[in-house]
N, C-alpha and C positions, 0 to 999 in steps of 0.2 A: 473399542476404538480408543486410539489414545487422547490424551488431553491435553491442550496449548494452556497453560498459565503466559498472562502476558498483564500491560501495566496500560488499564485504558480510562478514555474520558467518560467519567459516569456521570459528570454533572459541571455545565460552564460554570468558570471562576471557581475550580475547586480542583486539587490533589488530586492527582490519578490515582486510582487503586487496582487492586488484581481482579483481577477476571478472569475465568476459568472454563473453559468451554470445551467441546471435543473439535479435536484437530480433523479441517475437513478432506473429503477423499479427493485427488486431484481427478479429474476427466479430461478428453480429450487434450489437448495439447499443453495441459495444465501443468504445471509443477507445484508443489510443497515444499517450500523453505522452513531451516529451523533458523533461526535467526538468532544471529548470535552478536551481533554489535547493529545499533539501532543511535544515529545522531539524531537530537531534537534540536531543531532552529528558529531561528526566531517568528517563521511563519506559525508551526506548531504552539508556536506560548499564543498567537491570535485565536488562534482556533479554539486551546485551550482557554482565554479570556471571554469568547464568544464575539469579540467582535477588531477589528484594527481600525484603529487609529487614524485618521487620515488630514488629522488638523484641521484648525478653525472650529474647531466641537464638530464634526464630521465623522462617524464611523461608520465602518463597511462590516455590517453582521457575517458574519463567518457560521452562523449556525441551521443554515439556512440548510435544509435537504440532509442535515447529519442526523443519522440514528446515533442513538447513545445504546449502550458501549460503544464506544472508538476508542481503537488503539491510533495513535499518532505515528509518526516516523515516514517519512521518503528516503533517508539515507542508511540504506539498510545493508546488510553483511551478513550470510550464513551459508549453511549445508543444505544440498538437495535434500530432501528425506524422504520422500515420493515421486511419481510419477505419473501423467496421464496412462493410459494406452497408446498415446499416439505419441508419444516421445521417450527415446531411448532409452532402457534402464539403466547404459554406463553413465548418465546424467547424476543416480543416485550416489550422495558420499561426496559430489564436485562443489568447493568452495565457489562461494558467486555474490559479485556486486549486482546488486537490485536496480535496475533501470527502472526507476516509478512511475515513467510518461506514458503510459498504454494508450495507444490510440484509438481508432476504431478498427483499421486494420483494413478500410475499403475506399478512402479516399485520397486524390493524388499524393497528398503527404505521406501518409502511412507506406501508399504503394511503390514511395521515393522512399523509403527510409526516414522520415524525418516525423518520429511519432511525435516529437517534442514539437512539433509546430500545427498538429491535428485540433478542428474545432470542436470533438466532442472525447478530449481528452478525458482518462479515470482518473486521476491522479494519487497513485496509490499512497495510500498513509495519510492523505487530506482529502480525499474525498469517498475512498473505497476503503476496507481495511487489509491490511499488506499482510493478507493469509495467502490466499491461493493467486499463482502469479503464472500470465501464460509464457510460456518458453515460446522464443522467438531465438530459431535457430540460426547462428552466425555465419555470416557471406563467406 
């Protein structure tokens, strides 16, 4: 199986480092991006800090439900490099901006398009790690 090198949080208030794992298979409706430009913002440096800021000595722990390793990043950019079985393999080799709002995919939001307003949103790269990403195929 091949292996993802990627740069993740191993420990709050400290340096990412490499982490080295084997790249996972996609299933069903899955895809496998190789990711190849990855922005960090300034929500990621909270996460990365373990908590934000929220003034008046007020912080909102951010570390709350994270496993460590985490890789960071929602703004992501790569090449398909797998596939489920349920999605086409001309998918493989197609350049693709990463939509990181996954919803649930069962409530009126979702079932309107609008995963970015779903209440039991993944949030890929802040709350899930932005390996395997379901293909949601375009209207």
């Amino acid at each position: 199986m091949p292996l993802m090198r990627r740069q993740s949080l191993v420990k709050f208030d400290a340096p990412l480092c490499e982490t080295i794992v084997e790249a996972p298979k996609p299933v069903s409706r899955e895809v496998l991006v190789r990711i190849e430009r990855c922005g960090l913002c300034h929500s990621d440096l909270h996460i990365q800090d373990g908590y934000a800021d929220l003034g008046g000595g007020k912080k909102l722990d951010t570390t709350r439900g994270m496993q460590l390793p985490f890789t960071l990043g929602h703004e992501i950019a790569g090449v398909v490099e797998d596939v489920g079985p349920d999605v086409a393999n001309d998918l493989i080799g197609a350049k693709k901006a990463v939509f990181p709002w996954i919803g649930c995919g069962q409530c009126r939001e979702c079932l309107q398009g609008d995963e970015n307003l779903c209440a039991k949103q993944r949030f890929l790269g802040v709350r899930i790690p932005p390996t395997i990403l379901d293909h949601v195929p375009s209207k």
